[in-house]
Structure formats: C-alpha cells, structure tokens
N, C-alpha and C positions, 0 to 999 in steps of 0.2 A: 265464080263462087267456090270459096273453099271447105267444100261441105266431105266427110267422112262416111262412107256408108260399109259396114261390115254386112254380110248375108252369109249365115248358116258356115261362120268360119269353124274350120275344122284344125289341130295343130296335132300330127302323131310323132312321135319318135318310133320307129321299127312298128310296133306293136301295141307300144304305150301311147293312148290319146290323151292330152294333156289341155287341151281346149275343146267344149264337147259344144261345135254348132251353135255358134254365136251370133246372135244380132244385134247389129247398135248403129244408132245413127244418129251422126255430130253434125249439128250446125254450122254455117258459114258464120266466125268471129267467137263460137262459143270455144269457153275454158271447160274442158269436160275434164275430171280427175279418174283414174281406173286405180282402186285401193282394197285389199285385202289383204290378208295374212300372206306369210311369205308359202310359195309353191302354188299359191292361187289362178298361176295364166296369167298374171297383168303384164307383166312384162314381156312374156309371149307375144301378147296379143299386141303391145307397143312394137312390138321391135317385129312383127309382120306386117304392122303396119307402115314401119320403114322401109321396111323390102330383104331385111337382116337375117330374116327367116321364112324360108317358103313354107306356103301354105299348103295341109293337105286336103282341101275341099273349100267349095265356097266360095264365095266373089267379097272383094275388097273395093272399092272406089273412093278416087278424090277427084273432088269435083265430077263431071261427067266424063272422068277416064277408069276404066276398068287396067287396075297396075296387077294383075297377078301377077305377070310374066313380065313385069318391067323392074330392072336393075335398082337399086337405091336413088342412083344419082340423077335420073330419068323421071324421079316422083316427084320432084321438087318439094321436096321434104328436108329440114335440118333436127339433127339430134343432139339433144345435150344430155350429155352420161353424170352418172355420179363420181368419178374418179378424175373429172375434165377431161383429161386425153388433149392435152395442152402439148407443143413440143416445147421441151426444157432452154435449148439450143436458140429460140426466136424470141425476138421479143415480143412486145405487146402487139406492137403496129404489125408486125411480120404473122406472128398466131391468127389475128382478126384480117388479116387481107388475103392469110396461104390458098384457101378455097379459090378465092376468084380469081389468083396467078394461076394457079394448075386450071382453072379452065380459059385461061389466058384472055380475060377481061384487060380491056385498056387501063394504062396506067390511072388514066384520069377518074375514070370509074371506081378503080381501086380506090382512091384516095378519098373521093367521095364517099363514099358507103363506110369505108371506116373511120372517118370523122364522124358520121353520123349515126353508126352503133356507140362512137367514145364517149361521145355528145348526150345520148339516149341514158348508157348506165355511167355516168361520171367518171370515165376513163383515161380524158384527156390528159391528166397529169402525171398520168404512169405508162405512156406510149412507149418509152424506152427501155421501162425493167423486163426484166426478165422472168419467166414465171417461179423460181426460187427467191425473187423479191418483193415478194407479194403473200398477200394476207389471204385464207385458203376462202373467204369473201371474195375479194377480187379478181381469184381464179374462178370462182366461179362466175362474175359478170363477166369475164373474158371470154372463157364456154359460151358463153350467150350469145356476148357481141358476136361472136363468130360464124353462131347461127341465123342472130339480125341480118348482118353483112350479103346474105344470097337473095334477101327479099323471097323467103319460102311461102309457100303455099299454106302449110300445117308447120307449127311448132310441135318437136315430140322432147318429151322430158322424162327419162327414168332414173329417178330417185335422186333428184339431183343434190338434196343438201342431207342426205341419211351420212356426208361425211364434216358434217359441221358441229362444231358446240350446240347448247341449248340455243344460247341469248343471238349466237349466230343464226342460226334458222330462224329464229323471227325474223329477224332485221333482211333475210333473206325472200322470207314468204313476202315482207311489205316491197323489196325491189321487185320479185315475180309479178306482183299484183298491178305494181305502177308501170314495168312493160309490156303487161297486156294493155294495159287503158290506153298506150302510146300510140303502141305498134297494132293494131285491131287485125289479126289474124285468128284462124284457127287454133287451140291450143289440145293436147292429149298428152294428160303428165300421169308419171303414176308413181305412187308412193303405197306405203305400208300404215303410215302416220294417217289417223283418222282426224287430228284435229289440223294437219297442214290439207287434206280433203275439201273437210268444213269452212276454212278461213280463205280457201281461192277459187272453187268449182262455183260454176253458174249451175253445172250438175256434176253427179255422183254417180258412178255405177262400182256396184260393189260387187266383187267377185270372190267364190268360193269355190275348190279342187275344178277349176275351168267352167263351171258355168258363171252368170249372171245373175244373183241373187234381187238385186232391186235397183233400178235406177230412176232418181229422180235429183229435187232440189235436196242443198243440204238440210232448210229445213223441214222439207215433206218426209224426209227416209229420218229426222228427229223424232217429229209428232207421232209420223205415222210407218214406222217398220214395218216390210212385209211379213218377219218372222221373227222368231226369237234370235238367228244368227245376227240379222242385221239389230236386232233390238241392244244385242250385248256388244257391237262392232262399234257401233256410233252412238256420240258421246260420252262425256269425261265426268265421273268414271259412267262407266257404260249403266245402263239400264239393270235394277234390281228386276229379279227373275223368282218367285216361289212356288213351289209346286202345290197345287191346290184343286177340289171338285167342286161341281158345279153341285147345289142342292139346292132343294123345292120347298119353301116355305109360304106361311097361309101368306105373308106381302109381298110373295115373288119370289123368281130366284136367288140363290146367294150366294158369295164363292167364296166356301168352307174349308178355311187355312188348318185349324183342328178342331177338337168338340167344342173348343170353347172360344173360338175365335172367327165370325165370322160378318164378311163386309157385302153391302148391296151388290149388284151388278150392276153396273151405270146406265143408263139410260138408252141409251145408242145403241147397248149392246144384249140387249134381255129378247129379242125376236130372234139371234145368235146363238144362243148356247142353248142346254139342255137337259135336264138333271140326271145326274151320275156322269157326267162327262168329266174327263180329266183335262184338267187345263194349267196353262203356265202366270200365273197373274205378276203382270210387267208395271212398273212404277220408278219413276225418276226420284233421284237422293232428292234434287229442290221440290220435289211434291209432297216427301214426309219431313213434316218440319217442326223444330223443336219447342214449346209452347214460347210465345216472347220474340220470336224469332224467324216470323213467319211472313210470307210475301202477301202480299195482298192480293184476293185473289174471289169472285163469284162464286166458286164449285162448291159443292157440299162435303164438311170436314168429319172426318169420323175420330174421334179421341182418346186418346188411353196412354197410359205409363208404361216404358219400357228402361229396361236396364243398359246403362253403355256400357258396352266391355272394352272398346279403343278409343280415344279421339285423336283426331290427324289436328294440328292445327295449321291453317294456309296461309293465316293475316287476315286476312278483310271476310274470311267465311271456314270456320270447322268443318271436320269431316267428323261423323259419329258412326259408328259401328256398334249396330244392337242385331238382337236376336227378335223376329218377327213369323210368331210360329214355327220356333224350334230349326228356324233356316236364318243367317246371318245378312242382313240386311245394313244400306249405306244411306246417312240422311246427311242434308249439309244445313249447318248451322250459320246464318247469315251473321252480320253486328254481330260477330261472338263473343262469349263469356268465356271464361276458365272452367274448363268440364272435368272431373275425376272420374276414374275409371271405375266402372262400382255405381257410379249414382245412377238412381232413377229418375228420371225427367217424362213429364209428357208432352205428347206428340201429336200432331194433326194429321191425318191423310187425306189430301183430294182426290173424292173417290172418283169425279167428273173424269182425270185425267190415267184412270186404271186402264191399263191393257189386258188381253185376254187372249191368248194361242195358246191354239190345239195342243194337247201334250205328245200327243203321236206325230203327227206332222208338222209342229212349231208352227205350223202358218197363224198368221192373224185372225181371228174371227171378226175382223170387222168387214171383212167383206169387199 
C-alpha cells in the first residue's frame, strides 16, 4: 500500500524554519495536490518527501517504511520537475529506458516498460527524436514516461507545466488526469495554480509561510473555507471579502456593511456571532447576480441597485465590478448583455450562501 504519512515534519535552514511541524496523511492511489503562494513550503515539503531534502524533525513514511534516513533512490519514489531534466544528447527511447540501464535491469525488461509508458502517453511515434524535436507537451509526457518506466511507489510532481502556454496546460492537466486513471498509484503534485489544484486533486492541502492552512476536497475548501486566506486562495476570481459588524436588531442579528446598508445573518449562522463583533462577510461573484441574469437558486435574495464601474467581458458570462458598501466588490453576469460603465443595474444576493470570519483571527464562524 502506497500510503504517505507525514508526522510533525520540521524543514530548518541554519536557523530559518521554513516548514513549522507538519501533518498529513495520503492515501494508497489518492491524487493529493500541495498549493500555495510561492515561499509556502510546498515544494519543501515535496522534495522531503523525495528524499531531496533532509528533514529537520519528524517522521516521514511510505507505506510501512520509515524513509528518513533513506537516500532518494531507495524510496522508490520518481519525480517529475518543471524544467523536465530530459538529456538533450538521448533520445526518446534512450531518456524513458536511462533509469532502469543504470540500475542495470534486463534488456528485455527495459524494452518492456518503455513500450508501455510510450503506449500509456502516445509516444510511440516520436521514440527516435530527440528532445529538441519535440513540442515542450511532449517533453513533458516524456518526463513522465520516465517516471512510469520504474513502476514507483508515489508519483511526485513539482510544478510541472508552470512552463507551458495557457491552452498547453489544459491539454496537459487533461493527460495528467487520464495517467492517474491508468496507472492507479499514489500521486503528490504541487503547484501555485489554484485552478490546476481544483481540476485534478481528489484533495487539496493548502499551505501558507509552512504551515497547513486547510485540507480537504476541492469542493469542501470552495463551500466551506477554513479562513479568509483559503476563502481568497480558492476559486476564480477568489471569494469577495467586506469588512463588516455584527449588530442587534429587534429580528435578530445583522451584519451592518454601513448605516444604511445592512443584510440578515443566515441561518446557520446567528447561534455564532455576536453584536459589536467585527467580522469579514465572504460571498461568491456567481451568488450576486445581476437582475435577469440570475442562476436559479432556493436561498433567500436580498435586492437593490448598484453602479458598475468595470465590466470584464469572458463570452458565455461578464465580470461586473461595483462598489458594495464603499468596498469594491465582483459579480459575474451569466447570458450576458452589453454593460456601460456608469449604469446602474440591480442585483440579488443569496443571503443563504454568506460567509462570516472573525476579523481578528480570519477563521470561519461556522464552526
């Protein structure tokens, strides 16, 4: 079983702790993704987990082997970089078979396993170029195949298409996706890209200056953010953020954006907060929506006119930028219309799907 267990990992330089006591624990065949901003520890945390970088505390396991003190090639572990790390010099067939010559595998074996990584990502017909005759796609199924080829324990992936075009990294993310479904191994990729996260993780751990802010499914850490960091991290564009207090009226609490602007506190959430509390009130662009233009939806809508100052237009759904209590807020306009900059339009919000964190501590009040 190719299971991943981190315990209370530690990562220091001299004096600098750059991973502060980490836990996590990967399934046998699961796709876990490790994604934050850049300086985060993800890629620490990857590449200790290759063996790349000693650990300064802590225990590491795959499967039921404790690897602290075991060399890279001993983990049976393969890695693919973002830069390939292809030799120029080999070919195709020579790049995908070098691992298993230098650990002096039968020919026959050899020839086996590299048919059947060419076979895997459609390589067979470029077995002879060389990696300057190849398309920077290609080079990167060949990276791969080369890590297919040792039949690894864990797949480790960092950042591997941060050097592709747009329309390349999809087309990329969709071959990543179909060699996990093949090849059913453990997989720990990590990127910076939230929505290459979203589009291949069975989970999600988010990380920020070395710890572990939240992990879960991609769509639990959507619905349900631990904090405002992961609220603004995940999803495209991220989470609308207003700063706002919690007030006491005779039907309840409310959360009083200014004097003259203020919405229920949802249902779920009114045994949570408190009056005079300061809070962050979290809302998705597809939750305020433009009258006409509006998803179909149970929650209860609260309504009024605001002024757009921007529109993005994307094709199939606008972007609108309006001002929502004197703080500049994102709503996306489905079927859309032609918007001027200047007009007033109204707007729905589903109050049902309002978030609410702490303003001191960003955490969720949902508990």
């Amino acid at each position: 079983m190719a299971t991943v267990n981190l315990s209370q990992v530690v990562k220091r330089y001299g004096k600098l702790e750059v991973v502060h006591g980490i836990d996590l624990d990967i399934a046998h065949e699961e796709f876990v993704v490790l994604v934050g901003p850049s300086g985060c520890g993800k890629s620490t945390t990857l590449r200790m987990i290759a063996g790349l970088e000693e650990i300064s505390g802590g225990e590491i396991r795959i499967g039921d082997r404790m690897v602290n003190e075991l060399p890279p090639r001993a983990r049976n572990v393969s890695m693919v970089f973002q830069n390939y790390a292809l030799y120029p010099h080999m070919s195709v067939r020579e790049n995908l078979g070098f691992s298993l010559k230098i650990a002096k595998q039968p020919a026959s074996t050899i020839d086996e396993r590299v048919a059947e990584a060419a076979d895997i990502l459609g390589l067979s017909d470029l077995m002879d170029r060389t990696p300057a005759q190849l398309s920077g796609g290609q080079r990167q199924r060949v990276a791969m195949g080369r890590a297919i080829v040792r039949h690894p324990d864990v797949f480790l992936f960092d950042e591997p298409l941060s050097n592709l075009d747009a329309k390349l990294r999809v087309q990329m993310r969709t071959e990543i996706k179909r060699l996990h479904q093949k090849v059913r191994t453990t997989v720990v990729y990590v990127t910076h890209d939230q929505v290459e996260a979203m589009t291949l993780a069975d989970r999600i751990v988010i990380m920020r200056d070395g710890y572990i802010e939240q992990v879960g499914s991609p769509l639990e850490l959507f619905e349900r953010p631990a904090n405002t960091f992961v609220a603004g991290f995940i999803g495209s564009p991220p989470m609308n953020q207003v700063r706002a207090r919690i007030a006491a009226k005779d039907g309840g609490p409310v959360v009083s954006i200014t004097d003259s602007l203020d919405l229920p506190v949802p249902g779920r959430l009114r045994d949570q907060v408190r009056a005079d509390q300061d809070v962050v009130l979290g809302f998705r662009a597809e939750d305020l929506m433009p009258e006409g233009h509006e998803l179909k939806t149970d929650g209860a809508l609260m309504r009024f006119k605001q002024t757009v100052s921007i529109a993005e237009p994307l094709g199939t759904e606008t972007l609108l930028f309006t001002e929502f209590g004197q703080q500049e807020v994102l709503s996306k306009m489905f079927n859309p219309r032609p918007v001027a900059e200047g007009e007033e339009i109204g707007f729905a919000l589903n109050i049902d799907r309002l978030h609410l964190f702490d303003a001191a501590s960003g955490r969720s009040l949902e508990g």
